[in-house]
KOLZADO-811871 format. One record per residue (C-alpha): residue in one letter; chain; x, y, z. Coordinates in steps of 0.25 Angstrom, whole numbers, plus 5000, padded with zeros to 4 digits. Each point is the difference from the previous one (the first is absolute). Example, Ala and Ser with C-alpha at 12.3 -4.5 7.8 and 13.67 -1.06 7.14 Angstrom:
<nodes>
+------+-------+------+------+------+
! nuse ! dovex !   xx !   yy !   zz !
+------+-------+------+------+------+
!    A !     A ! 5049 ! 4982 ! 5031 !
!    S !     A ! 5006 ! 5014 ! 4998 !
+------+-------+------+------+------+
</nodes>
This chain:
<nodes>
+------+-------+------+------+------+
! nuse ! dovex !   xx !   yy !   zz !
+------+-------+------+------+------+
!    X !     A ! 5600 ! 5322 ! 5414 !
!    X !     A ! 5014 ! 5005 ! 5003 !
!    X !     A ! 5011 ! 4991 ! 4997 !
!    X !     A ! 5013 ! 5000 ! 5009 !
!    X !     A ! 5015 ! 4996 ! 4998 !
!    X !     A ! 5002 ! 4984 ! 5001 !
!    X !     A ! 5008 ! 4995 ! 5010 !
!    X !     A ! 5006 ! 4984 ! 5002 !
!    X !     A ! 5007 ! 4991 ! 5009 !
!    X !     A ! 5013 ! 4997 ! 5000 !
!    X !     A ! 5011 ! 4992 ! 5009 !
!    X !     A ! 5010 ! 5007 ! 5006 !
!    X !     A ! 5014 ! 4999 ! 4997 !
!    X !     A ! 5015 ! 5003 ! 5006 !
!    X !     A ! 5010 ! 5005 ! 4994 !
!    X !     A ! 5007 ! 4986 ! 5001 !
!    X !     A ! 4989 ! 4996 ! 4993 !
!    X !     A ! 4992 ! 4991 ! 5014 !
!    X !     A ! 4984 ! 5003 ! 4999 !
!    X !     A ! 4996 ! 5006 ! 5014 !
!    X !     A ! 4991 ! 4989 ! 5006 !
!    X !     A ! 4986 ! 5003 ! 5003 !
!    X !     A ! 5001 ! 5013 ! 4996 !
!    X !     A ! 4994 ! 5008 ! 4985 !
!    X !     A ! 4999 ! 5012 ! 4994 !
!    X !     A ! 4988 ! 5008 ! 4995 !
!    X !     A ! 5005 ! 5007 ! 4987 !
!    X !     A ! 4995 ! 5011 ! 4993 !
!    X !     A ! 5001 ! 4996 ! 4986 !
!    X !     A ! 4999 ! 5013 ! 4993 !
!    X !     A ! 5013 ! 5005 ! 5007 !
!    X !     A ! 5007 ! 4989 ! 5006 !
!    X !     A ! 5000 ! 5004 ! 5014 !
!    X !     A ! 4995 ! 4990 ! 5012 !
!    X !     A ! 4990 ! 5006 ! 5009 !
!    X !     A ! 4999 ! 4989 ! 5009 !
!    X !     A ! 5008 ! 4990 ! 5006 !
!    X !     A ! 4989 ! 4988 ! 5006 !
!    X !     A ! 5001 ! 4987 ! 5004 !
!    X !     A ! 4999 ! 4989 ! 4990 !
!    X !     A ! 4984 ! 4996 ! 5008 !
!    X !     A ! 4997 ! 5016 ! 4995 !
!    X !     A ! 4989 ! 4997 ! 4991 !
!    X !     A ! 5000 ! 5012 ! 4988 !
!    X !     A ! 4989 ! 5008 ! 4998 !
!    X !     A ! 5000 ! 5011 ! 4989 !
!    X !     A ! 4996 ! 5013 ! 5001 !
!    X !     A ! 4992 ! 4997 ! 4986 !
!    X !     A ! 4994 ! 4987 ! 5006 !
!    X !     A ! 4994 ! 5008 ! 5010 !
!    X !     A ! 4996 ! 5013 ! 4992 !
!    X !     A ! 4994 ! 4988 ! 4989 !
!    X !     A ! 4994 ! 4994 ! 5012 !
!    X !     A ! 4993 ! 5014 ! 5007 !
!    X !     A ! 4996 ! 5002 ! 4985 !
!    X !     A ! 4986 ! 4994 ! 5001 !
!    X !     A ! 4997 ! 5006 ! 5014 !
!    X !     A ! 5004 ! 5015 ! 4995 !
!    X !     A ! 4990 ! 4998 ! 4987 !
!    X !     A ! 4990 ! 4993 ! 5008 !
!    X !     A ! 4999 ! 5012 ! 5010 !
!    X !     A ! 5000 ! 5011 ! 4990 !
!    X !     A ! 5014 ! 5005 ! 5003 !
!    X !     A ! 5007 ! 5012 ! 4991 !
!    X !     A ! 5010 ! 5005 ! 5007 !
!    X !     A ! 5012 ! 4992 ! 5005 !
!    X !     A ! 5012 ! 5004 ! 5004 !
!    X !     A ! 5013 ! 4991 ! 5001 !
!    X !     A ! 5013 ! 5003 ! 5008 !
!    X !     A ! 5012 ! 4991 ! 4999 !
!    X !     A ! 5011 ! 5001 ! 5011 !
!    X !     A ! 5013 ! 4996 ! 5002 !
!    X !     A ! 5004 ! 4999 ! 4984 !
!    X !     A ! 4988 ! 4992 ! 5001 !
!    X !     A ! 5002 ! 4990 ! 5008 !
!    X !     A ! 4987 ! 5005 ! 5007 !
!    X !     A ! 4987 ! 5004 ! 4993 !
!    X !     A ! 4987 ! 5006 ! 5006 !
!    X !     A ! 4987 ! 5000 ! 4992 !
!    X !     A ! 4991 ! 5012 ! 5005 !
!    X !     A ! 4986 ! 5000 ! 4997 !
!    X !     A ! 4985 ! 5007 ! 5005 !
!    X !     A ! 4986 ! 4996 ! 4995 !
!    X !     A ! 4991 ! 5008 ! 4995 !
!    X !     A ! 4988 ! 5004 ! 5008 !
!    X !     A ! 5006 ! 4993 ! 5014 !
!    X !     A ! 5001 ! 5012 ! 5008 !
!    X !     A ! 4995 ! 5003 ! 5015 !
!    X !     A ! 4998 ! 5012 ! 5006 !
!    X !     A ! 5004 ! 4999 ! 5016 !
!    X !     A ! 4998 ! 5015 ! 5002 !
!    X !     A ! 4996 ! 5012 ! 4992 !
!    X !     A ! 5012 ! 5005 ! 4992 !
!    X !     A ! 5007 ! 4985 ! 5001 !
!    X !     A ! 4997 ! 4992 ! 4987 !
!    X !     A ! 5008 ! 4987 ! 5000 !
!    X !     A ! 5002 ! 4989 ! 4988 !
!    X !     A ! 5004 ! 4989 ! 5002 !
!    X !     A ! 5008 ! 4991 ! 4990 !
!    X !     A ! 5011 ! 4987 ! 5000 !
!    X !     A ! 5017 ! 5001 ! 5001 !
!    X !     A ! 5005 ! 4986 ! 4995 !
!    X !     A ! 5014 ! 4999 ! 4999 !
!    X !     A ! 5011 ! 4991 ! 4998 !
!    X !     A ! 5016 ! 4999 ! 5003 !
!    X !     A ! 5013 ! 4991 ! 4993 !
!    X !     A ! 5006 ! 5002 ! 5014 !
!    X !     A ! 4991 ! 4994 ! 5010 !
!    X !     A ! 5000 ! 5015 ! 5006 !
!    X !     A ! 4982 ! 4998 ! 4999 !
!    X !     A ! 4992 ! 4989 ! 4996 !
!    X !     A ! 4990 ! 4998 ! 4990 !
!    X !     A ! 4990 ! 5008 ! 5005 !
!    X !     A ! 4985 ! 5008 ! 5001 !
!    X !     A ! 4997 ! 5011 ! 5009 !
!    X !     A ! 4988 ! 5011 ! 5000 !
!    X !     A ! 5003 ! 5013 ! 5001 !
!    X !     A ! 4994 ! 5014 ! 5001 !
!    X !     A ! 5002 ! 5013 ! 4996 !
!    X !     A ! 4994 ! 5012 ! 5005 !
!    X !     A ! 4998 ! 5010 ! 4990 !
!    X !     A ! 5000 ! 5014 ! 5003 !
!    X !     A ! 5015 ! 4997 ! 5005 !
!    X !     A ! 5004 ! 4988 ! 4993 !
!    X !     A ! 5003 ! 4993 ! 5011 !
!    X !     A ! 5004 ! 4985 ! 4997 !
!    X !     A ! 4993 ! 4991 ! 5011 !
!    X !     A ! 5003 ! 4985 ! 5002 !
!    X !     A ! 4988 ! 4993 ! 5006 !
!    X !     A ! 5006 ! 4990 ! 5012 !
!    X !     A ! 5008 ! 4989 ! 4997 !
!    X !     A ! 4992 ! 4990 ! 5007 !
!    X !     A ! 4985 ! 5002 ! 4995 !
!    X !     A ! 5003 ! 5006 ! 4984 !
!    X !     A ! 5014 ! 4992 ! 4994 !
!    X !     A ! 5005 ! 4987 ! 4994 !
!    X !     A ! 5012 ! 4994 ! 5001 !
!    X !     A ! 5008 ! 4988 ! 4991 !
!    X !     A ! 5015 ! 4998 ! 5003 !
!    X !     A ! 5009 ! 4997 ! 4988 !
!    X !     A ! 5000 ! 4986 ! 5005 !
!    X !     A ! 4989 ! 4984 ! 4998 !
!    X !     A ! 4991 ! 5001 ! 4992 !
!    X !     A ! 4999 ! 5015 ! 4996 !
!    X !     A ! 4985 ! 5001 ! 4992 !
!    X !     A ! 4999 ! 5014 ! 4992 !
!    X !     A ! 4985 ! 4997 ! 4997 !
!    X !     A ! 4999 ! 4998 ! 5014 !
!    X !     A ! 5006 ! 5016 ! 5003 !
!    X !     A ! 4989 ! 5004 ! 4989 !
!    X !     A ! 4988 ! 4994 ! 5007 !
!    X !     A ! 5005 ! 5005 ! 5015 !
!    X !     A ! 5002 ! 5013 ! 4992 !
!    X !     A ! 4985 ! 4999 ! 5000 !
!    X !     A ! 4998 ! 4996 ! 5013 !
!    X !     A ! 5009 ! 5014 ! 5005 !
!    X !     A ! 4991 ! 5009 ! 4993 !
!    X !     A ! 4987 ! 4993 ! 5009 !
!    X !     A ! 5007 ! 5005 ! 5013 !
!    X !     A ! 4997 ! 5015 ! 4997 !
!    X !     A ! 4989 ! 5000 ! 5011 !
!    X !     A ! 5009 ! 4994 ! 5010 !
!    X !     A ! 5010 ! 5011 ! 4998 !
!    X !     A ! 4989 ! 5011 ! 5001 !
!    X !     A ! 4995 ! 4993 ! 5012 !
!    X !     A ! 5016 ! 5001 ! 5005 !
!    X !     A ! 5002 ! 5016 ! 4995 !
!    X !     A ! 4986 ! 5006 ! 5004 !
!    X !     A ! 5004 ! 4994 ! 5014 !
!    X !     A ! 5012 ! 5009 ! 4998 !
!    X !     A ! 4991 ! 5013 ! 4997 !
!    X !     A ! 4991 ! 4997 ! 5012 !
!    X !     A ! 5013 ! 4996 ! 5009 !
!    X !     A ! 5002 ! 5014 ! 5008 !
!    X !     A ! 5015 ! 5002 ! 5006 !
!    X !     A ! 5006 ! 5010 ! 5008 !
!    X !     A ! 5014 ! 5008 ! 4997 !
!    X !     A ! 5005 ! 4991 ! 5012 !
!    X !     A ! 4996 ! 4986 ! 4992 !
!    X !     A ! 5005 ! 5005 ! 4987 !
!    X !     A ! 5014 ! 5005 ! 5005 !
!    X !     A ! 5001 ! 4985 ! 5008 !
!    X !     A ! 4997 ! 4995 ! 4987 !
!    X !     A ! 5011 ! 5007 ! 4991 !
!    X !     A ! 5011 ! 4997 ! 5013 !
!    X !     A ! 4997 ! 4986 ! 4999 !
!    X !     A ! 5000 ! 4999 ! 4984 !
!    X !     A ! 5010 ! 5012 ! 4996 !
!    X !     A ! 5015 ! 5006 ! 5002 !
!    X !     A ! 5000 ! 5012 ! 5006 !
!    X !     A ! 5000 ! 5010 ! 4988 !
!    X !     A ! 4990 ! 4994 ! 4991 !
!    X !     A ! 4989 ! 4999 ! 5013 !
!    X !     A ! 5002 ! 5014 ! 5002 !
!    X !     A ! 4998 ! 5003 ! 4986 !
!    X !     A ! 4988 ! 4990 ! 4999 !
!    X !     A ! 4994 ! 5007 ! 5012 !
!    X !     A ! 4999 ! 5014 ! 4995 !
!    X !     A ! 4996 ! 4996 ! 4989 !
!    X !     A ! 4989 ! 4993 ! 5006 !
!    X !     A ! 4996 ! 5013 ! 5008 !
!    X !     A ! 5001 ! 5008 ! 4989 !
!    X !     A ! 4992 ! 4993 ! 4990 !
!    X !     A ! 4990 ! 4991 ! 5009 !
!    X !     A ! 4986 ! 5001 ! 4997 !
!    X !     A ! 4995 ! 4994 ! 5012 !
!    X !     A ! 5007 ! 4993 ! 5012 !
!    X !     A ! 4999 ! 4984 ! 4995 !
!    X !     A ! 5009 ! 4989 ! 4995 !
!    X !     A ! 4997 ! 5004 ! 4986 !
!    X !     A ! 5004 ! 5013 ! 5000 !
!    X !     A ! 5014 ! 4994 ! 5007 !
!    X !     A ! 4998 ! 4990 ! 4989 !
!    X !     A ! 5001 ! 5010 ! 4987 !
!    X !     A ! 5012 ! 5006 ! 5006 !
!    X !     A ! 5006 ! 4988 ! 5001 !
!    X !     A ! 4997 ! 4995 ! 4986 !
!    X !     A ! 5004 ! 5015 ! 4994 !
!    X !     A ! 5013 ! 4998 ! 5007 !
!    X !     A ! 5001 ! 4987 ! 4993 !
!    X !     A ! 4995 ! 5003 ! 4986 !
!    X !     A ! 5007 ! 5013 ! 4999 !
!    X !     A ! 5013 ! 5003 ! 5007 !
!    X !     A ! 5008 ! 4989 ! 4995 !
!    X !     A ! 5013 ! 5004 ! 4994 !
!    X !     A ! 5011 ! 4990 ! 4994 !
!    X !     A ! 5013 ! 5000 ! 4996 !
!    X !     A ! 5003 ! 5006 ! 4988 !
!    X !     A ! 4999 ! 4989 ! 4987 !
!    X !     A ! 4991 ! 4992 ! 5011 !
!    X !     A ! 4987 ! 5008 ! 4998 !
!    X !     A ! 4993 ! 4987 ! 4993 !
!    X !     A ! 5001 ! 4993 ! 5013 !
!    X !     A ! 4990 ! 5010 ! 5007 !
!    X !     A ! 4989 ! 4992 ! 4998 !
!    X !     A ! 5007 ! 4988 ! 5008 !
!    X !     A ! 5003 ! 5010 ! 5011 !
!    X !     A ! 4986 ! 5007 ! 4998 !
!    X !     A ! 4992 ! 4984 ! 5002 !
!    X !     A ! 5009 ! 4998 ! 5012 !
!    X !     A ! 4997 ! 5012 ! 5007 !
!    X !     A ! 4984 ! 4999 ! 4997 !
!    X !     A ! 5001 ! 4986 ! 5004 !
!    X !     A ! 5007 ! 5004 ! 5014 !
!    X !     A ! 4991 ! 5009 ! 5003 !
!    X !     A ! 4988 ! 4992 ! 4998 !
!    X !     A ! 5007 ! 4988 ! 5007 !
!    X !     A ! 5004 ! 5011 ! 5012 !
!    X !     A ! 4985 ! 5006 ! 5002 !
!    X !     A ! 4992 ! 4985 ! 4998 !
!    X !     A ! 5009 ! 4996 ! 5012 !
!    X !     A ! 4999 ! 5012 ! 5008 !
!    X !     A ! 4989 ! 5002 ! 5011 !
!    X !     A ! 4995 ! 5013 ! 5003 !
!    X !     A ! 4993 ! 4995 ! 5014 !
!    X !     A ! 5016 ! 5001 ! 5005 !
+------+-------+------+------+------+
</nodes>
């Protein structure tokens, strides 16, 4: 079990000495600095309640290797995660496995959350299922039930065959150059849909969505680049862009 830095509650202050009114701050104990600033309905989750929490699922499923990535000084946690012997094979030569992110923020910039995600393996190509069929949500607000995100956590996992059903559609989906260009100008600026499409003819195995898909997702989990002293936030940047694309591509109709 890993163990994290603690973080508390605490009212905030002017320098005349008023307490700003329904208004706290999320503090990182170990170094003093406030990672969030929520109102005073924000109900605090900690990133080690929800590691203690995922606890019994992770053994449960026989996981080994997990891997833990705290943005924003830590303000944000994402907990990665692929269990063993969940794999699919949607073509030759494309093994997938599928596994949970659960995540966490002290700044109201995510929920408490679940969602399935993929990876293909030959390019390591992070896949987030879509939002609608595969995650769950719980606001930092009511009556916020950490046993319930365990169970629901569960429940994700038993949505693998939807998502196969929603990517093998993908696979059997054929486009032409016309359809993918239409695609990109509606979704892209003008320099990254150029370099997505030669991409795409370059390195397309076929002539259907999930070809256009992997560029997509390689674009995503490869070619991000942050500010120098920022690289811990690339995963928040990487989950954003995976989520975009899977939001963009579930709500997009070919039949156009």
């Amino acid at each position: 079990m890993m163990d994290l830095f603690n973080v508390e509650e605490e009212k905030i202050i002017t320098e005349s000495g008023k307490s700003v009114v329904g208004k706290k701050a999320i503090v990182r104990q170990d170094t003093g600095e406030i990672l969030g600033v929520v109102s005073d309905k924000y109900k605090l989750v900690k990133h080690q309640e929800l590691l203690n929490a995922m606890h019994s699922v992770i053994e449960g499923l026989g996981v080994e290797d997990q891997q833990l990535h705290l943005c924003k000084r830590g303000a944000v946690m994402f907990l990665k995660f692929y269990v063993p012997n969940l794999i699919w094979e949607p073509k030759v030569g494309d093994t997938v496995r599928f596994g949970l992110q659960v995540f966490n923020s002290y700044d109201c910039s995510l929920p408490v959350g679940v969602l399935l995600i993929g990876e293909v393996l030959r390019c390591s190509n992070g896949m987030s299922a879509p939002e609608t069929m595969t995650s769950f949500f719980l606001k930092h607000y009511g009556n916020l039930d950490l046993g319930e995100v365990r169970r629901k956590a569960n429940d994700v996992l038993y949505k693998v065959d939807k998502v196969k059903a929603k990517w093998d559609g993908y696979r059997k989906e054929e486009v032409t150059e016309e359809k993918v260009k239409k695609f990109l100008n509606a979704s892209y600026g003008s320099r990254l849909r150029e370099k997505m499409f030669n991409t795409y003819m370059e390195t397309r195995e076929g002539n259907t969505v999930w070809d256009l898909y992997q560029v997509l997702m390689y674009h995503s989990t490869h070619s991000l680049k942050a500010r120098k002293g920022n690289e811990a936030n690339i995963p928040l940047l990487r989950a954003g862009l995976e989520n975009s694309v899977a939001s963009r591509l579930n709500n997009y109709s070919w039949r156009n």
